[in-house]
Every structure is written in structure tokens, then in C-alpha cells.
C-alpha positions in Angstrom: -18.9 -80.0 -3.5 -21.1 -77.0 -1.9 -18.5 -76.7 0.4 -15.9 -76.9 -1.6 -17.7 -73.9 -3.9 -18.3 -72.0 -0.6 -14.6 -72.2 0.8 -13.6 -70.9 -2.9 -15.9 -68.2 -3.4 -14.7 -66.4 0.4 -11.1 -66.9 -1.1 -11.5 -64.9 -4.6 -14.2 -62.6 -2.0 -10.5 -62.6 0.2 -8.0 -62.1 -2.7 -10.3 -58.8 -4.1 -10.2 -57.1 -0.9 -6.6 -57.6 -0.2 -6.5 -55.8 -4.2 -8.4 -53.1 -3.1 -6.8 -52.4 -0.4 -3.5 -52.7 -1.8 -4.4 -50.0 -4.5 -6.1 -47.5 -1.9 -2.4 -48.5 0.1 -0.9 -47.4 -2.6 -3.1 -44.1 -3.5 -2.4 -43.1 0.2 1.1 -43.8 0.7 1.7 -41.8 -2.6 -0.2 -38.7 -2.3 1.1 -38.3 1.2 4.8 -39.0 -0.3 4.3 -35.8 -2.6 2.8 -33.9 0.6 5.5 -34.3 2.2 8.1 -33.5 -1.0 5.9 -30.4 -1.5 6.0 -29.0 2.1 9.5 -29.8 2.0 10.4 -27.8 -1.3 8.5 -25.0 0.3 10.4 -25.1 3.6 13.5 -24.9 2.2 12.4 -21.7 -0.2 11.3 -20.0 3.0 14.9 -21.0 4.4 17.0 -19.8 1.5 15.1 -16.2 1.2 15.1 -15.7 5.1 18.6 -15.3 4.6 19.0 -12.9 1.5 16.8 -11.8 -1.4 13.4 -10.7 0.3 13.1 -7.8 -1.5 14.5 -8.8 -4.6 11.2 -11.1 -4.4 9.0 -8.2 -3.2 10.4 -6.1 -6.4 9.1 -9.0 -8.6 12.1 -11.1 -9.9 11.4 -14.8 -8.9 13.9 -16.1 -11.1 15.0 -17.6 -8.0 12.3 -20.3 -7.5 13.4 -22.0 -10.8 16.8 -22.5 -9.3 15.1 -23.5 -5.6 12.6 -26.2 -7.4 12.5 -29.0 -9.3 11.2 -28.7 -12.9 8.1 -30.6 -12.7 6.7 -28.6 -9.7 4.6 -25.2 -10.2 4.5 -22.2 -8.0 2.5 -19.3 -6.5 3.1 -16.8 -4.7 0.8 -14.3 -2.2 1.8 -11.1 -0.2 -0.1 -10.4 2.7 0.7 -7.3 5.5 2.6 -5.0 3.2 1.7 -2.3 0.4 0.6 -4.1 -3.2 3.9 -2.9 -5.2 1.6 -1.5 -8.4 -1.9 -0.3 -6.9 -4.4 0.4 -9.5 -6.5 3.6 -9.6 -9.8 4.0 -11.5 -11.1 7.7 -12.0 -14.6 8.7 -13.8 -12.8 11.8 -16.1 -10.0 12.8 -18.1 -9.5 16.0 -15.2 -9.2 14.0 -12.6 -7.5 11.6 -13.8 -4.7 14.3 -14.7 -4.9 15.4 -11.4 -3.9 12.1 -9.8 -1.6 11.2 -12.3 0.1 14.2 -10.5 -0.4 13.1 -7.1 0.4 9.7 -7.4 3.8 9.3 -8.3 6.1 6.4 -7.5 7.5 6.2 -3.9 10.3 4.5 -2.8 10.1 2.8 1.1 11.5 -0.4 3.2 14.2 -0.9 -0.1 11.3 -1.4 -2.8 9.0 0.6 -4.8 5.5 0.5 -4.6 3.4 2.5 -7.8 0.2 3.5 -9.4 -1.5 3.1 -12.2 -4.5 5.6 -13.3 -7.2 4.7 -15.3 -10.5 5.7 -16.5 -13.7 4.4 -16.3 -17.7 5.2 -16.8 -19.4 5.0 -13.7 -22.7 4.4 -15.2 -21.5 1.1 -16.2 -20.8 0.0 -12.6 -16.8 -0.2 -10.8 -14.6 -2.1 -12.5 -13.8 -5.1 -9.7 -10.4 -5.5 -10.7 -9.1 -1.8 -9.7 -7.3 -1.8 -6.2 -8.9 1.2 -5.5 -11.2 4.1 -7.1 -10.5 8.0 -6.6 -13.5 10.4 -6.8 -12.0 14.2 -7.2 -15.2 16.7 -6.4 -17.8 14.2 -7.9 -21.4 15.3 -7.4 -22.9 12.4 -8.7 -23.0 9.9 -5.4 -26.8 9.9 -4.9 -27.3 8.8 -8.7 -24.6 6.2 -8.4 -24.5 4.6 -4.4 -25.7 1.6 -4.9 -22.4 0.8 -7.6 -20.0 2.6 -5.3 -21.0 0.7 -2.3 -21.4 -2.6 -4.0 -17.5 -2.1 -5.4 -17.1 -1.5 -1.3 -18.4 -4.5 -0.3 -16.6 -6.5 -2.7 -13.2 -4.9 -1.0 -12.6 -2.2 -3.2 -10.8 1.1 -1.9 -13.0 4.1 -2.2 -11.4 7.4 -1.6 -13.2 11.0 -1.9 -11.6 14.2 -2.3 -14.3 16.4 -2.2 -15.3 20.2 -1.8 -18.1 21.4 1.1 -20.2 21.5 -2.1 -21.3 18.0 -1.2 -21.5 18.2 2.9 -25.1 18.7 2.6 -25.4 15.4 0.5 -27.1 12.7 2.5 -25.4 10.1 0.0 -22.1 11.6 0.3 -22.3 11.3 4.3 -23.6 8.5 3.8 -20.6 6.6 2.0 -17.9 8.1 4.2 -19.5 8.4 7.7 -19.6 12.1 8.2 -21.6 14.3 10.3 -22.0 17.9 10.8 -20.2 19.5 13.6 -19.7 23.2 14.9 -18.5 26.1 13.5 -15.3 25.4 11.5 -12.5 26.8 13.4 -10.0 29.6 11.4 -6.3 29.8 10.8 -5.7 26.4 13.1 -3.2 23.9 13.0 -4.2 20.3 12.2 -2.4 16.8 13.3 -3.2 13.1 13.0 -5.8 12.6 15.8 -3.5 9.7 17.3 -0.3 7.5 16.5 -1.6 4.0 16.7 -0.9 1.5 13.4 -2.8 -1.5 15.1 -6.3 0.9 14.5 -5.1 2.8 11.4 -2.0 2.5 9.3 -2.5 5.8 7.1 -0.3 7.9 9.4 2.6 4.6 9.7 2.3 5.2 6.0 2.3 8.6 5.6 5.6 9.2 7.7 7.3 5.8 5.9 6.5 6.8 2.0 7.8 10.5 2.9 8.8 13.2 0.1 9.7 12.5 -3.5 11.1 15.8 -4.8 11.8 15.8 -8.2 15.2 17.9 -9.2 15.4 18.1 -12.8 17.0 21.6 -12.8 21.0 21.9 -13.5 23.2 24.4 -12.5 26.6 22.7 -14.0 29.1 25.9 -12.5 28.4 24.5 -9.2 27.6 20.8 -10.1 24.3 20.6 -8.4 20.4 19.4 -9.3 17.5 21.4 -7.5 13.4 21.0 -7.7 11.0 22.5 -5.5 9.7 21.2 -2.3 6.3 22.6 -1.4 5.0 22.2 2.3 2.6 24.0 4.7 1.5 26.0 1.7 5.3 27.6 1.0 8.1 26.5 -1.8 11.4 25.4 -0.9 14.6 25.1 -2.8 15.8 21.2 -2.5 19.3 20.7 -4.4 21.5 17.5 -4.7 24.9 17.8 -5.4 27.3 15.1 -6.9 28.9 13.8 -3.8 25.3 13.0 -2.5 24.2 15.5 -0.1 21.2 17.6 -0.1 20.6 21.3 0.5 17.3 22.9 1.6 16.4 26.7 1.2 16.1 28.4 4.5 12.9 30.3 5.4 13.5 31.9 8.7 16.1 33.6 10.3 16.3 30.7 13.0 16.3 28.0 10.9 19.5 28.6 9.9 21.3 27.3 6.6 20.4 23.8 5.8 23.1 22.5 3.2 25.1 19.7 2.9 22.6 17.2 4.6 24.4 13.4 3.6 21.7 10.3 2.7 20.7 9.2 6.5 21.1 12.6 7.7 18.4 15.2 9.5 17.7 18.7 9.6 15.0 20.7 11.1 12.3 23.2 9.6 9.7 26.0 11.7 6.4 24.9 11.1 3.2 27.1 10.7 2.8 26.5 14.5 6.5 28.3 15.1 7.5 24.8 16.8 10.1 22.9 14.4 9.8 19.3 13.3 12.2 16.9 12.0 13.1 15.4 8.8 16.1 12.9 7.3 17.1 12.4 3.9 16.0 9.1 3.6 17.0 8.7 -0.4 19.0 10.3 -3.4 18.9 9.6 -6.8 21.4 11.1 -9.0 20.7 9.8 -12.0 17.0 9.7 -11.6 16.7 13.6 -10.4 15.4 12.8 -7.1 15.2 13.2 -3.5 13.4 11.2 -0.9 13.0 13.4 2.8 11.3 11.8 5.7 9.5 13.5 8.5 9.9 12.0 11.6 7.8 13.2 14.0 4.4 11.4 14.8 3.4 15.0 16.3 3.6 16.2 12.2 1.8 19.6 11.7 -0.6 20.4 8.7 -1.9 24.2 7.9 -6.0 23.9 8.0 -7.3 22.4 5.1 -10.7 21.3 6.0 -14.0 22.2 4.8 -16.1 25.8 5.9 -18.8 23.4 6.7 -17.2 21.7 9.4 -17.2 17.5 9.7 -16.3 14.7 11.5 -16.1 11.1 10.4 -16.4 7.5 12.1 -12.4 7.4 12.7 -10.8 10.6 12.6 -7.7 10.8 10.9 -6.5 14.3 10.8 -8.3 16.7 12.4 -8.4 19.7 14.8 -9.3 19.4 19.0 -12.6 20.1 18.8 -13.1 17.1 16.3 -13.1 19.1 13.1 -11.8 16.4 10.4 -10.0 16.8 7.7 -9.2 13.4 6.8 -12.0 10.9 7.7 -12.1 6.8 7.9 -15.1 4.5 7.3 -14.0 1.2 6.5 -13.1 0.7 2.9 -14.1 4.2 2.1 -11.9 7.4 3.1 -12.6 11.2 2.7 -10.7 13.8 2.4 -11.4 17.1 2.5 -9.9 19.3 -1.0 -6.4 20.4 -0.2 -4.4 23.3 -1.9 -1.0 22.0 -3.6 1.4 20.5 -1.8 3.8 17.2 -0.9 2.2 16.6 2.6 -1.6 16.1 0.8 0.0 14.0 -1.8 1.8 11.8 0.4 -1.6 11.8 2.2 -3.3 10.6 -0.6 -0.6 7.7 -1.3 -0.8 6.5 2.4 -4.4 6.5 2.3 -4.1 3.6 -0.8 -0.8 1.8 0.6 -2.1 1.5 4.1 -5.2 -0.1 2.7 -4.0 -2.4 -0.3 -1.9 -4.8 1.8 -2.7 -8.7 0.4 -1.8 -10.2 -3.3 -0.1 -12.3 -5.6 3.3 -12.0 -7.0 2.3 -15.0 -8.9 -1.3 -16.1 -9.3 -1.6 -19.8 -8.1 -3.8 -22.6 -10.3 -5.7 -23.5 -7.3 -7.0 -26.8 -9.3 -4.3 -28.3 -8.8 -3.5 -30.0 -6.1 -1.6 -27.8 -3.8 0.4 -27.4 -0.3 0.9 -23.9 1.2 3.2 -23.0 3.4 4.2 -19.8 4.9 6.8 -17.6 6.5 6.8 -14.1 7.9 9.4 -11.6 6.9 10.2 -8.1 8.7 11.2 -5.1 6.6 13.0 -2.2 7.8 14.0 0.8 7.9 12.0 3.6 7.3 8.9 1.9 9.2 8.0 -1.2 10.9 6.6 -3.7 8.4 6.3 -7.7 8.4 5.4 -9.7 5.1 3.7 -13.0 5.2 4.6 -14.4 2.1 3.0 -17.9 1.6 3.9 -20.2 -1.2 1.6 -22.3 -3.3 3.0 -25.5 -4.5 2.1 -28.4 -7.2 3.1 -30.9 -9.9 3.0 -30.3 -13.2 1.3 -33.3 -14.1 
């Protein structure tokens, strides 16, 4: 009988093991099953876009993953190696905040638009963490308030000074950007980008790509054209568009000769302030939007001095003068640069500064509770400068 009791209790011991492992079978078999589905759903997104539709994806419609997916499966989506397409701007006062408004206005590269949004904030209450980036125009208040500004830094944050010499003698100031004092500033010079070389710094990749928006909102119906001012080393230009889609630009010098008639794709050339002439193409028109996109090419691009009387230089250089005199200075997250006089090639500055630094985000915010796969593909964008997109997908069920 003991045996008998012995021999039964290793069988129900036997049957409740093969149960348990039967259900953890089971549990295995099916979360790798919907691995597998998953990955597979994601593969054949990445397949489908490689062929067509990357930037209507990039320009936000993703009306095309509820066609590519089933129903019951959820989606993210995260951009990574490119400009964020709206890049948000926080400024400490109503002046300033004008004043970028003006700079910062839409610009159009790669077949997509990339934007900004301005808005204001009170310093004393700490940097907001979910601005892309922060913009301080001739503040004088960094000593009070370092410890916020370089806490927003460390969290990622963008932090970009235009500032007067006023504040060259401010330890704090220095401090955040990385400048130092260097010799006698140098008068009437001409200033480049200290080097063409994306894998250190993209500002200048940037700053040649996003170009020239030229507003034309004047009409002169007798001869069917649209003209706006183009200002550039320090001097205004005529820029008209006519209705068959060229572009005209107002001649300066004798030499120059008479730009008109320039089709989108085409190039003309201009005398800079150093007598040496530089490139540019009509990269975009807009008709119906009053607007005209012009491109310089040259990686040699001149600017007229606009640095400081008390001369600087930074940790990276990014426009400057031979003897190291900056104008444009990188540390990091934080950038300076020095207080320009009007004109497109400091605002287009200003917007390559942000784009080249605000490169990784979501199109769609993932609900990383979930379960999840990722998967990921990389896309090159062309043509008005080298980019490549790593978009990676974040996948799950429903329920």
C-alpha cells in the first residue's frame, strides 16, 4: 500500500510539471510568435517607404501606417540625424522675442520644411525642459541665473547667446560659452567659417543647405513680376520673380553684370566685400507664397566683420578671422554669437545654429509600456545637402 501511495504521488508530482511546462511552452511560443509578427510588420513599413513617401513622413502625414498595419497594432515613430521639423524657442522678453520672431522664419531644405516656434518665459522660474532650445538676445543677467541655464544644458537643451561686448568681461558669460580674451580686435576684415568639416560641426552644412528665404510681396502687374529685398554683406538687393518662374537680382557693380532671368536650379554670381565673387543657385520659388529660396554654394562663403571690439575666441571656432578672432563660438550645447547688424546671412546663421543641433525626435510618441519591438532603417535625403534619417519604428498590440 505505501508503495502503491508512493508510485501515485511521483505520478500527480509527474502530471503537474508536464502542466507547467506546457503553459510556460505555451507563454514562450506565443510571445515570440508576436515578435516575430511585430518585426515583420515593421520590416515591411521600412520596405514600402524606402521606395516612395520619405518625406511625406518627415512632413508629418502618417496616414500611411494605418494602411501598412493591421488594426490591432499601435505605432511610434522617432527621427534621429536630421533637423526636428518645428524647433521650439524660449525667450525671457517681449523684445526679444519680436526680434527672433523676425529671424526665425520658416525654411524650406531636402523637400520639407523645418520651423520655429517663439515663446516666452521667466527665467527666474528656471528653463522650461520641454523647449528645443532657448535664445538669449543681450541678456545681462547670466551670473544671477547660471546655475538654471546650465542645468537646462545638461538636460540637452540648446542654449544660444547673441550678445554685445557689454558682457565680455563677465566671468559667467565666458563661462557658459567657452570664451577667452584674445588680441586687439582686427578692423574692416573679412570673416569665413574657420573650416568645412560636418563630422565636427554641422552649423556651416546647415547654414549653406537652409540658404535664403526672400520674401517678395511687392507687385508690379505692367510687367507681371513679384520683388522683396535681399540684404547681404551689409547692402540691399532687388530680388524679383516673375510668372514663368525665373528670378532677377539687382546688380551692384559694373562687373557683375545684369542678373535676370535666373530659372529654379539655376546660378548666378555676386562681388563680395573681399572683391572675389561667390556663387549662388535658385534653389526654390514660390509664386503663390511670395517667395524665393537662393543658395550659396561656396564653403569658402565670406561675411563683413561682425565680431565684438573686445576681441574673443571660443572652444570650437565657428566663424572667425586668421588670427582666431571669433565671431561665432561653439561649446557644446551652448553657442555664442557675437550681435550682428541686419541681414539674411546672420539669420540664416542663427537658424543653422538650432537645425544643426536639434537632430533626434518623435513624429509619434511611443507608449513604451507596452510591449514593444523596434526596428530601424536609414534614409538619405538630397539635394541641397547631404543628410541621412534613421527613422525607427516602435511597434505593439493593442491589447
Amino acid at each position: 500500500m505505501k508503495g502503491f501511495m508512493y508510485l501515485l504521488e511521483i505520478s500527480i508530482a509527474l502530471i503537474l510539471m508536464l502542466v507547467v511546462l506546457a503553459t510556460l511552452s505555451t507563454y514562450s511560443v506565443k510571445e515570440s510568435w508576436e515578435r516575430s509578427d511585430l518585426i515583420g510588420i515593421g520590416d515591411n513599413i521600412i520596405e514600402i517607404i524606402r521606395y516612395g513617401g520619405i518625406q511625406d513622413i518627415l512632413n508629418g502625414d502618417l496616414d500611411v501606417f494605418n494602411v501598412l498595419k493591421p488594426p490591432n497594432v499601435d505605432f511610434g515613430l522617432k527621427v534621429s540625424g536630421i533637423s526636428k521639423n518645428n524647433i521650439t524657442v524660449g525667450c525671457t522678453d517681449t523684445t526679444s522675442c519680436n526680434y527672433l520672431d523676425s529671424l526665425l522664419t520658416d525654411s524650406y531644405v531636402n523637400n520639407r520644411w523645418i520651423s520655429f516656434s517663439v515663446e516666452q518665459f521667466d527665467i527666474v522660474q528656471g528653463v522650461p525642459s520641454d523647449y528645443d532650445a532657448v535664445i538669449f538676445v543681450n541678456f545681462t543677467e547670466y551670473s544671477t541665473h547660471k546655475s538654471k541655464i546650465i542645468d537646462y544644458s545638461n538636460r540637452g537643451g540648446i542654449v544660444l547667446g547673441i550678445n554685445a561686448s557689454f558682457n565680455n568681461n563677465d566671468d559667467d558669460f565666458r563661462d557658459i560659452f567657452g570664451l577667452d580674451p584674445t588680441g586687439a580686435a582686427a578692423v574692416g576684415t573679412i570673416f569665413n567659417f574657420t573650416w568645412y568639416n560636418p563630422s565636427e560641426d554641422e552649423i556651416e552644412k546647415y547654414f549653406l543647405g537652409l540658404g535664403f528665404d526672400i520674401k517678395t510681396p511687392n507687385v508690379e502687374p505692367a510687367i507681371a513680376i513679384k520683388w522683396g529685398n535681399w540684404n547681404i554683406w551689409e547692402e540691399e538687393r532687388k530680388v524679383n520673380i516673375t510668372t514663368t518662374n525665373t528670378v532677377g537680382v539687382e546688380n551692384k557693380t559694373v562687373d557683375e553684370g545684369i542678373i535676370q532671368d535666373v530659372p529654379e536650379g539655376g546660378s548666378f554670381n555676386l562681388k563680395g566685400p573681399d572683391n572675389k565673387f561667390y556663387t549662388f543657385k535658385v534653389k526654390k520659388i514660390f509664386w503663390d507664397d511670395d517667395l524665393v529660396i537662393i543658395q550659396p554654394i561656396n564653403i569658402s562663403f565670406v561675411f563683413k566683420d561682425f565680431s565684438e571690439t573686445s576681441a574673443v575666441t571660443g572652444k570650437v571656432n565657428i566663424v572667425s578671422y586668421v588670427n582666431d578672432q571669433a565671431a561665432m563660438v561653439s561649446n557644446n550645447t551652448s553657442i555664442w554669437i557675437s550681435d550682428f547688424p541686419a541681414g539674411d546671412e546672420h539669420k540664416t546663421l542663427v537658424k543653422a545654429a538650432l537645425a544643426s543641433r536639434i537632430k533626434e525626435w518623435f513624429l509619434k510618441g511611443p507608449d513604451l509600456t507596452k510591449e514593444y519591438v523596434a526596428v530601424s532603417s536609414f534614409y538619405s535625403l538630397c539635394c541641397d545637402m547631404p543628410e541621412t534619417a534613421e527613422l525607427t519604428f516602435y511597434l505593439w498590440y493593442k491589447i
